[in-house]
N, C-alpha and C positions, 0 to 999 in steps of 0.2 A: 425426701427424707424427713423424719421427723424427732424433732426434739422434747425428750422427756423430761422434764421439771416439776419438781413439788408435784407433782399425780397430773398435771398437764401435758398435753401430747401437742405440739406444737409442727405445724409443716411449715417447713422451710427448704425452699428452693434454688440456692445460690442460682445455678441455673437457668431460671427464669429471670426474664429481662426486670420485671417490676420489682422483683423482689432484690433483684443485685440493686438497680437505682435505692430504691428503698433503703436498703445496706448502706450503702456509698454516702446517701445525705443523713441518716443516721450518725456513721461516724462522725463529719464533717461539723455536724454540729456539737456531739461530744466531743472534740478538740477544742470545739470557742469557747463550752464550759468548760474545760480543764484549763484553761487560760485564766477564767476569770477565780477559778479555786485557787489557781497562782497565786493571787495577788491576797489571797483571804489572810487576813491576819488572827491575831488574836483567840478566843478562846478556842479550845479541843471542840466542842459538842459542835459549836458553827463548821467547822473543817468537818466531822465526821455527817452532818448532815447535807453537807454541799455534795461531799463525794458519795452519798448512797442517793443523792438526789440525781445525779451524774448518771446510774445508773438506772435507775427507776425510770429514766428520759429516754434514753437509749432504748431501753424497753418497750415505751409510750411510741417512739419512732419507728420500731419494726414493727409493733405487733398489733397497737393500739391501745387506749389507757385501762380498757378494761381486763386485758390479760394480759398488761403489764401490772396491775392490780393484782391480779390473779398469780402469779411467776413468784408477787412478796407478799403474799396474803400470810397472816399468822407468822410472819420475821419482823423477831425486833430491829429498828435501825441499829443494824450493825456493818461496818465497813467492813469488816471480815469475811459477815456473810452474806454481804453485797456483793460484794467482790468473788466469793467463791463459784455464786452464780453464775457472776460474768464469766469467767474463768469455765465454767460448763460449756457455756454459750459459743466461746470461742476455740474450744477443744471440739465440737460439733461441726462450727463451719472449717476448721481445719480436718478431719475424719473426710467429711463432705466433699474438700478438696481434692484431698487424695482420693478416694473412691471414683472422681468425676476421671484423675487423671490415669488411674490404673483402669477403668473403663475405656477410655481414650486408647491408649496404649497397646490395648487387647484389638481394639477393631479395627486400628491400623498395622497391627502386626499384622493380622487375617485378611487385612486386602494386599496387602503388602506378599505373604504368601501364597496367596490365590493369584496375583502374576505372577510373581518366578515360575510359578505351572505352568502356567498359560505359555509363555516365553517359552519354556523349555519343551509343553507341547507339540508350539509351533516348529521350534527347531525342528524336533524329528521328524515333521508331518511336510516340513520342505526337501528334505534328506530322502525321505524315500522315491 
């Protein structure tokens, strides 16, 4: 599947093994940042720049710095529209999710009714 942002078409794969690991330490590391914004004191503008830098990172770890560059090319820092990004981002691999598991779902209903055939073929095919 792929992810449309700011006129960028982004693939992403939950799916694939590289890209879930990717994801996975991704987050992990935006949790250590969110830790260390914790502890941020003092003025607004240092808080608003740690958390758009929070996500800028996140970005830098899926996708690489150049189209994470690219994802806030022409946005002012704003946590708003930081954040609103993220919020895209995460509305995709949630779509993704489900798509993956309503996919799922279909192919094992359809093996699933192709034996009860089978089974009820054989039935009748010992009966005669």
């Amino acid at each position: 599947m792929k992810w449309e942002i700011n006129g960028l078409s982004l693939e992403f794969d939950i799916e694939d093994l590289e890209t879930a690991e990717r994801y996975e330490n991704a987050f992990a590391i935006m949790g250590e940042e969110e830790k260390q914004i914790a502890e941020l004191g003092g003025k607004i503008s240092d808080r608003i720049r740690a958390y758009c830098n929070l996500y800028l990172h996140l970005f830098e770890n899926l996708f690489g710095k150049e189209t994470a560059g690219q994802i806030f090319a022409n946005q002012r820092m704003n946590a708003r529209i930081y954040e609103e990004i993220y919020l895209s981002f995460l509305r995709f691999v949630q779509d993704s999710a489900l798509n993956t598991a309503d996919r799922r779902k279909e192919n094992l209903s359809t093996l699933g009714t192709n034996r009860a055939q089978k089974r009820a073929m054989k039935k009748k095919a010992a009966k005669k």
